[in-house]
C-alpha positions in Angstrom: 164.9 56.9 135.6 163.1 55.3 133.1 160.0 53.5 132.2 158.4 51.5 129.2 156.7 53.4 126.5 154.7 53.2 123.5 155.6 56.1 121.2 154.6 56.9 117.4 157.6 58.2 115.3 157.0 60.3 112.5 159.7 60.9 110.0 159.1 63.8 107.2 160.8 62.1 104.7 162.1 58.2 104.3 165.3 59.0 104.1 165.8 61.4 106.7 167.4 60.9 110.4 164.8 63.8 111.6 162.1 62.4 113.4 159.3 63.7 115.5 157.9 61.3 118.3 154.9 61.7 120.4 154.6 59.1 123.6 151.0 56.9 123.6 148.4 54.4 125.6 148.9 51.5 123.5 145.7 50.6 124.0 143.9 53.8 123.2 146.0 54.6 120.4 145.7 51.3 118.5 141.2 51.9 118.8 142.2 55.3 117.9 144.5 54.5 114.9 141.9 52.0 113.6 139.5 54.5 113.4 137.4 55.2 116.4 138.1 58.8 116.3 135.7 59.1 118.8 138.2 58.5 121.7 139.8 62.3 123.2 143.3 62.7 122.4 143.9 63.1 126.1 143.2 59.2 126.4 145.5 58.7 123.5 148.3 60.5 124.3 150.9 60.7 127.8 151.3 64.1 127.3 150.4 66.8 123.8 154.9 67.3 124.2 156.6 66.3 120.6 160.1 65.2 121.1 162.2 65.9 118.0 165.8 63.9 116.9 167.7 64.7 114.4 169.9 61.5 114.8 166.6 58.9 114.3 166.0 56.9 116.9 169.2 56.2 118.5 169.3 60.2 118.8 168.9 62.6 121.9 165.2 63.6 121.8 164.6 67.2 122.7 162.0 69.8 122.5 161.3 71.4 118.5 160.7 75.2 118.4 158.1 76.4 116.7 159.7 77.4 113.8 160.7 73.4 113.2 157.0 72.2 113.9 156.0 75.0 111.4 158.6 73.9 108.1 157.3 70.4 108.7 153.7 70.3 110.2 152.8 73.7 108.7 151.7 74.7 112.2 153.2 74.6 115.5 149.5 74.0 117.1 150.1 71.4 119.4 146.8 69.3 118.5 147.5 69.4 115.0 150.9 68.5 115.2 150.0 65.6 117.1 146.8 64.3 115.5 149.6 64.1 112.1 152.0 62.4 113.9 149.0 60.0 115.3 148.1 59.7 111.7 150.9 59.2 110.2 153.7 58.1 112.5 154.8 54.7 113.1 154.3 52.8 116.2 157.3 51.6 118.4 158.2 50.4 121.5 160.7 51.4 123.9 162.0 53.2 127.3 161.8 56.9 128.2 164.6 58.6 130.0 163.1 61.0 132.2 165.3 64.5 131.7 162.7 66.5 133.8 160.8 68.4 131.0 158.2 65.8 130.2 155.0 67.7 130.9 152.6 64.4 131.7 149.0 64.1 131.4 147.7 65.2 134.6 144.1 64.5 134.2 145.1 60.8 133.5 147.0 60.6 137.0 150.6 60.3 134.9 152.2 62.8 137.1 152.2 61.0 140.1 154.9 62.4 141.8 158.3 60.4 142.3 160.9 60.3 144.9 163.5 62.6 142.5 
């Protein structure tokens, strides 16, 4: 299954094919990125899960461990390690191939639950 997306790709370095992506509300995100900090981060984001390829975009995403989100975040705290991908990440566009370990925003009604 999939469905259409908005996600914010943050690459360490230019010319590497590691990147860290987080998945958005266009909407939110684009108040948000232009400065209205004021809006939670559970209106920003689908869900707090960073998906991690080391093939750019055209790479399987999967889940980084801890010690990954801690060499290139500095932390592994979930909120911090998205607020820099929010920061710094670029936004894209795309589709979402549910795998079954997406851990949606519940308290936005994301997690509706689908015929699987």
């Amino acid at each position: 299954m999939t469905r259409s997306l908005t996600k914010v790709i943050y690459k360490p370095d230019s010319q590497s094919t590691e990147e860290y992506t987080v998945i958005v509300n266009p909407a939110e995100y684009k108040k948000w990125k232009s400065g209205d900090k004021t809006i939670p981060l559970t209106e920003v984001v689908d869900s707090f899960s960073v998906y991690h390829s080391t093939q750019g975009s055209q790479g399987l995403l999967g889940k980084p461990s801890k010690q990954q989100l801690d060499n290139t975040f500095g932390t592994h705290k979930d909120i911090d390690v998205v607020t820099k991908i929010l920061e710094d990440g670029r936004e894209q566009k795309g589709e979402l191939a549910s795998n079954g370990f997406t851990n949606p925003n519940l308290s936005r009604g994301s997690g509706a639950a689908e015929g699987h």
